[in-house]
BALOBA-1460 file (C-alpha; in Angstrom, 3 decimals):
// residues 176
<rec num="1" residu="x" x="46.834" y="23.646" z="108.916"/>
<rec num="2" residu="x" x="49.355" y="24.476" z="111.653"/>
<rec num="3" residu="x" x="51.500" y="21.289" z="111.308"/>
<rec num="4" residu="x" x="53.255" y="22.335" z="107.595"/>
<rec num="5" residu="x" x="53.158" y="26.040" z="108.811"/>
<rec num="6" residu="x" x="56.864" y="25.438" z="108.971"/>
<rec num="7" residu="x" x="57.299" y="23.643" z="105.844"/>
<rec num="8" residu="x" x="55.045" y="26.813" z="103.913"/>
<rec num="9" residu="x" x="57.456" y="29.029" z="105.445"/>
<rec num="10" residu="x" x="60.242" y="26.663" z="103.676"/>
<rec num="11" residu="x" x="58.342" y="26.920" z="100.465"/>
<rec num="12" residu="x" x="57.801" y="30.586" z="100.877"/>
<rec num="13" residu="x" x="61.497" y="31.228" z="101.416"/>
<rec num="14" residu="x" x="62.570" y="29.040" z="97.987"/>
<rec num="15" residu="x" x="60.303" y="31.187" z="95.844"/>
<rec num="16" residu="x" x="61.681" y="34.515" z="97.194"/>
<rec num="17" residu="x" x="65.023" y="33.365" z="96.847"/>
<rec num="18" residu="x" x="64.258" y="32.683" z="93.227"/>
<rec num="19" residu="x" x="63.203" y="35.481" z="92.907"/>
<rec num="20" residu="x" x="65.668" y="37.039" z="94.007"/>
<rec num="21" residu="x" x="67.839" y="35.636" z="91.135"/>
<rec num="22" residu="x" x="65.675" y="38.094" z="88.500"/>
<rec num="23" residu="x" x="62.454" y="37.243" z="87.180"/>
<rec num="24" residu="x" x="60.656" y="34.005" z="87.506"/>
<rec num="25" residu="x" x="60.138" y="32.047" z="84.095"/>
<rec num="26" residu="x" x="57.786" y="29.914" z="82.363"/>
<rec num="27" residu="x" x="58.371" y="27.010" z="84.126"/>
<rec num="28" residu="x" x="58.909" y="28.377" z="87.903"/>
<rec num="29" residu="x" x="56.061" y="27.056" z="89.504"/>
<rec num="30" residu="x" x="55.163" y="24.648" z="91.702"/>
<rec num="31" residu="x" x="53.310" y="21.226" z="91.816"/>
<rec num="32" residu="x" x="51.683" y="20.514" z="94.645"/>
<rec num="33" residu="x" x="50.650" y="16.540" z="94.798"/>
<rec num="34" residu="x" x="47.982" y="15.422" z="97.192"/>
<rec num="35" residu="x" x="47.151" y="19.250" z="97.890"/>
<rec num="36" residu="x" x="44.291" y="18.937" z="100.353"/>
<rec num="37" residu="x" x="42.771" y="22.284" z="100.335"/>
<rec num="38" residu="x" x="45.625" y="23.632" z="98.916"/>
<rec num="39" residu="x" x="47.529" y="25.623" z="101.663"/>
<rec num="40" residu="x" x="50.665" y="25.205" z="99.549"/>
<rec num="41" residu="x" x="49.588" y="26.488" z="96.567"/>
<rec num="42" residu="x" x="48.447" y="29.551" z="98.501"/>
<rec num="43" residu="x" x="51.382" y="30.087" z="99.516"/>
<rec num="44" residu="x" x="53.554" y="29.851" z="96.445"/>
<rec num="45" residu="x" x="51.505" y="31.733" z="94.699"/>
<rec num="46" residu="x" x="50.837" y="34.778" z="97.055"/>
<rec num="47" residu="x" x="55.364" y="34.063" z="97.613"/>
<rec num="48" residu="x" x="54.935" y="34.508" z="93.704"/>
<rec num="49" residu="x" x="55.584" y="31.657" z="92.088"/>
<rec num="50" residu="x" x="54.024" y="31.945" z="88.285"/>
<rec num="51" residu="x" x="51.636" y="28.709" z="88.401"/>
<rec num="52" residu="x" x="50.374" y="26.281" z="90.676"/>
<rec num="53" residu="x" x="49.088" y="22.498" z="89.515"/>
<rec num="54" residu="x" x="47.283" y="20.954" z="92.469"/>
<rec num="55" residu="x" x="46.393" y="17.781" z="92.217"/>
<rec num="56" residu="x" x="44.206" y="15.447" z="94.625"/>
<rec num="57" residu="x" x="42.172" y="12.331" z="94.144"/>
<rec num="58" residu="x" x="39.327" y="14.410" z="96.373"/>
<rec num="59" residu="x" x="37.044" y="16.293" z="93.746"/>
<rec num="60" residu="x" x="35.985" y="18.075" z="97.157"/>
<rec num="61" residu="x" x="38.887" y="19.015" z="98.319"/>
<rec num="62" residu="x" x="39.721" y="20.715" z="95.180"/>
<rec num="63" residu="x" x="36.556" y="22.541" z="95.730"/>
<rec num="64" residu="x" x="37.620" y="23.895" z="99.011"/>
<rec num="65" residu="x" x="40.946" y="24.652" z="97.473"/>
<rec num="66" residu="x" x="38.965" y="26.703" z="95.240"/>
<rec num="67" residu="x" x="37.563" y="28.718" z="98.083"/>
<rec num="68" residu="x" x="40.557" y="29.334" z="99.453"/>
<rec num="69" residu="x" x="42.026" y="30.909" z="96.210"/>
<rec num="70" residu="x" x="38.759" y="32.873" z="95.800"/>
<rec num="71" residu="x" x="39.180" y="34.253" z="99.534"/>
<rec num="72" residu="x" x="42.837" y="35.017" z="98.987"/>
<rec num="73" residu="x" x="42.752" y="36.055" z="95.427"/>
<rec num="74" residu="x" x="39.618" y="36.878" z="94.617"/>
<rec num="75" residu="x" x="39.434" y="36.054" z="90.662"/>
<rec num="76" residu="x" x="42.418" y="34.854" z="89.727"/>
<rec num="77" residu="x" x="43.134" y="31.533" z="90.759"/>
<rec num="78" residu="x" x="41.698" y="30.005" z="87.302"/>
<rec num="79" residu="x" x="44.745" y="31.447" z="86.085"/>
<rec num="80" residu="x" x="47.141" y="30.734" z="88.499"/>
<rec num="81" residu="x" x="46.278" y="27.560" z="89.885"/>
<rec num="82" residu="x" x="45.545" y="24.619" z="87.841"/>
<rec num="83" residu="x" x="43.222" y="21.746" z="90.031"/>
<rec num="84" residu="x" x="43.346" y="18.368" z="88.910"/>
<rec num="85" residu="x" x="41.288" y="15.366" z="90.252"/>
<rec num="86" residu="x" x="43.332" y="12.280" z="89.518"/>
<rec num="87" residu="x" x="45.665" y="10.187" z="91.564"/>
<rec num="88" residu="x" x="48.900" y="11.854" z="92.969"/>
<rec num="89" residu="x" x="50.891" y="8.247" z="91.192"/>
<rec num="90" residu="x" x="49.227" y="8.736" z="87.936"/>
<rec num="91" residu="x" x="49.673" y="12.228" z="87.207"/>
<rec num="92" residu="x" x="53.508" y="12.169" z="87.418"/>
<rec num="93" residu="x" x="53.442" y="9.269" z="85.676"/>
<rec num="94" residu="x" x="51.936" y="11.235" z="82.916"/>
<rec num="95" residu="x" x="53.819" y="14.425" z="83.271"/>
<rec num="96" residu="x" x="57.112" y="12.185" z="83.289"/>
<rec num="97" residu="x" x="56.224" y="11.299" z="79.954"/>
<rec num="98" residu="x" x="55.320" y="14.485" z="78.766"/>
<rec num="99" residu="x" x="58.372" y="15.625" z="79.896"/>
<rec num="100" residu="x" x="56.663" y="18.012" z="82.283"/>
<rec num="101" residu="x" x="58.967" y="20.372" z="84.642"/>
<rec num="102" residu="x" x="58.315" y="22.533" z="87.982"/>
<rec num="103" residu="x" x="60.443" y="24.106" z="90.313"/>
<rec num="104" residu="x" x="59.136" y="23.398" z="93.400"/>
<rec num="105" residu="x" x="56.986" y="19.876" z="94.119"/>
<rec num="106" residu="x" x="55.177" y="19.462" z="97.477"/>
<rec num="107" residu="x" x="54.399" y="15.452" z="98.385"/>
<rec num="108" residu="x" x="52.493" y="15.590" z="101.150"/>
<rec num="109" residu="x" x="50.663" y="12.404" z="101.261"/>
<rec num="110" residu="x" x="47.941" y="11.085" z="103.622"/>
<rec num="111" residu="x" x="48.969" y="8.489" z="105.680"/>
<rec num="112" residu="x" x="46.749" y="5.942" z="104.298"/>
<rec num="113" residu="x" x="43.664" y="6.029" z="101.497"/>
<rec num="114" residu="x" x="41.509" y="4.636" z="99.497"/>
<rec num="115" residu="x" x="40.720" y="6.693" z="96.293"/>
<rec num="116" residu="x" x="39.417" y="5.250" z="93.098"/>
<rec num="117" residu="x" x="39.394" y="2.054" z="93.755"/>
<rec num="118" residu="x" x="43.578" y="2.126" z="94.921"/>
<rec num="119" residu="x" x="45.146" y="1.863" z="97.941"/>
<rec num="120" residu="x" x="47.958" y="4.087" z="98.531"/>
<rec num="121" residu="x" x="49.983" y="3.595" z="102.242"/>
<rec num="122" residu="x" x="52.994" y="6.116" z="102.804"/>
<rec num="123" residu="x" x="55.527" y="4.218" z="103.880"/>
<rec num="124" residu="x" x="55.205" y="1.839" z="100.919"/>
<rec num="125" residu="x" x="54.859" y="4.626" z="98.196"/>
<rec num="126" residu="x" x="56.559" y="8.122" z="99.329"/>
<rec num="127" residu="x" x="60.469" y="7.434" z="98.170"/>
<rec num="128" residu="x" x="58.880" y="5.950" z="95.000"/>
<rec num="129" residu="x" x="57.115" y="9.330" z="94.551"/>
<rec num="130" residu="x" x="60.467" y="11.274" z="95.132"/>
<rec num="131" residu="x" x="62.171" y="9.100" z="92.796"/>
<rec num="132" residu="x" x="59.812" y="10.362" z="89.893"/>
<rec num="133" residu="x" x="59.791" y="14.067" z="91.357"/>
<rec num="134" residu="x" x="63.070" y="14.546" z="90.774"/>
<rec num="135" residu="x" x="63.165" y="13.606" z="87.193"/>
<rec num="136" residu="x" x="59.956" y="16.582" z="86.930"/>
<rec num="137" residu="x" x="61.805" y="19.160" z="89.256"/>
<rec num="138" residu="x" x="64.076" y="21.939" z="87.279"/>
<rec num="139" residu="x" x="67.976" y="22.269" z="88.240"/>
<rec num="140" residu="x" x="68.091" y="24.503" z="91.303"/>
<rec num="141" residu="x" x="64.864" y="23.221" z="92.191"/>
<rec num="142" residu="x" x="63.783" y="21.446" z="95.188"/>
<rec num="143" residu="x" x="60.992" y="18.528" z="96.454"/>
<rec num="144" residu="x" x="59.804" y="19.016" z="99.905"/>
<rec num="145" residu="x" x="58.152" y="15.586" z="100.672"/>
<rec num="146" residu="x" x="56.193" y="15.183" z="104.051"/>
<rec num="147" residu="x" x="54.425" y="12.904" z="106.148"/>
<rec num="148" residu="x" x="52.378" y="12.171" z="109.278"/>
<rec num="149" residu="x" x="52.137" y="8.805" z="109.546"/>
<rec num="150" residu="x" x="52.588" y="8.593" z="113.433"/>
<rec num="151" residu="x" x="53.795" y="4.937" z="112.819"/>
<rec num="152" residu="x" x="56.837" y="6.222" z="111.147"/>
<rec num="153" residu="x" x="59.058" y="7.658" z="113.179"/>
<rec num="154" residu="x" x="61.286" y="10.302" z="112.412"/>
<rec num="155" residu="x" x="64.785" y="8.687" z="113.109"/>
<rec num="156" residu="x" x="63.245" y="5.905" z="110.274"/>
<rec num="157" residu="x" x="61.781" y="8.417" z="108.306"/>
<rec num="158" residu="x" x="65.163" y="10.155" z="108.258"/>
<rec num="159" residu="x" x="67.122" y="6.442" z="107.504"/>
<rec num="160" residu="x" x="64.937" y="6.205" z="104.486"/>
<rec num="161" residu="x" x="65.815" y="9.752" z="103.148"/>
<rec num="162" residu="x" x="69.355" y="9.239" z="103.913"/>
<rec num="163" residu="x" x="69.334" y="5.951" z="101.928"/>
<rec num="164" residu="x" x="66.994" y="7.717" z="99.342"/>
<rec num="165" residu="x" x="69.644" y="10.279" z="98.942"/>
<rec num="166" residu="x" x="72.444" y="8.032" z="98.322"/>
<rec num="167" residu="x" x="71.019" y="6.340" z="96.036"/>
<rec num="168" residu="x" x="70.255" y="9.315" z="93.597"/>
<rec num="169" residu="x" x="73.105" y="10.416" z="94.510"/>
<rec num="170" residu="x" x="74.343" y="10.951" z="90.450"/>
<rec num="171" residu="x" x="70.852" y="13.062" z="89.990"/>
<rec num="172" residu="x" x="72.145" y="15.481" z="92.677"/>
<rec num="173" residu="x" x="75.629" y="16.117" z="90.529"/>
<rec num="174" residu="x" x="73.698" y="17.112" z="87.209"/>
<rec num="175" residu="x" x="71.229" y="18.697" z="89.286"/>
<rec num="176" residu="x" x="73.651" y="20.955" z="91.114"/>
């Protein structure tokens, strides 16, 4: 998908430069939350990140996902990339209390569904979603969050990142 082509590319470039550092650890990979058909996790893993968790309400989508591992990787993705069928909300509620932690976290929502019974809208949900992300997301780590709700524009979209950021603003100190 052309439209996060960019935002891989940002991906991409945090791995390597983690890399960079010496060798990645245990806990250097990345979680990629309402992954589609996985074109992040693709590309953190062939950047070299360790592990990728992928997780999408869409058991079908994680099928394709599959695929695409098989046609980039051939055999490995069982080992590399972990695909889980649950809701993007409830799974980090459930790694926050395991006390779960990943370098890198993708949020790239859908603009609106209706999985499983719940509704999930982006503008409603997506700082909420940051705000547990960065309790998950190692120091030196980083949470690309996206959207392309074309009802959002990007000056608002911006506004609510800006006040998102103050507001965790102590986070950012310990985190730095």
């Amino acid at each position: 998908f052309s439209d996060q082509e960019l935002n891989r590319q940002r991906l991409v470039a945090l791995i390597q430069a983690q890399f960079a550092k010496g060798p990645l650890q245990e806990h250097d990979g990345l979680l990629n939350l309402f992954s589609y058909t996985g074109a992040f996790s693709v590309a953190a893993i062939a950047a070299g990140a360790r592990f990728s968790t992928s997780v999408d309400v869409s058991a079908r989508y994680l099928d394709w996902e599959r695929k695409n591992f098989e046609a980039n990787f051939g055999g490995i993705d069982t080992v590399l990339n972990r695909r889980i069928c649950e809701d993007s909300r409830e799974f980090l509620r459930r790694e926050l209390k395991r006390e779960s932690k990943y370098r890198w976290i993708v949020i790239d929502p859908p603009t609106f569904s209706r999985g499983k019974g719940k509704v999930f809208k982006v503008q409603d949900e997506l700082m909420e979603l940051a705000e547990v992300a960065l309790r998950l997301v190692l120091p030196g780590g980083a949470v690309l969050l996206s959207t392309n709700d074309a009802r959002w524009s990007e000056r608002d979209f911006y506004t609510s990142l800006e006040v998102f950021a103050k507001k965790n603003e102590s986070w950012k100190k310990s985190y730095s």
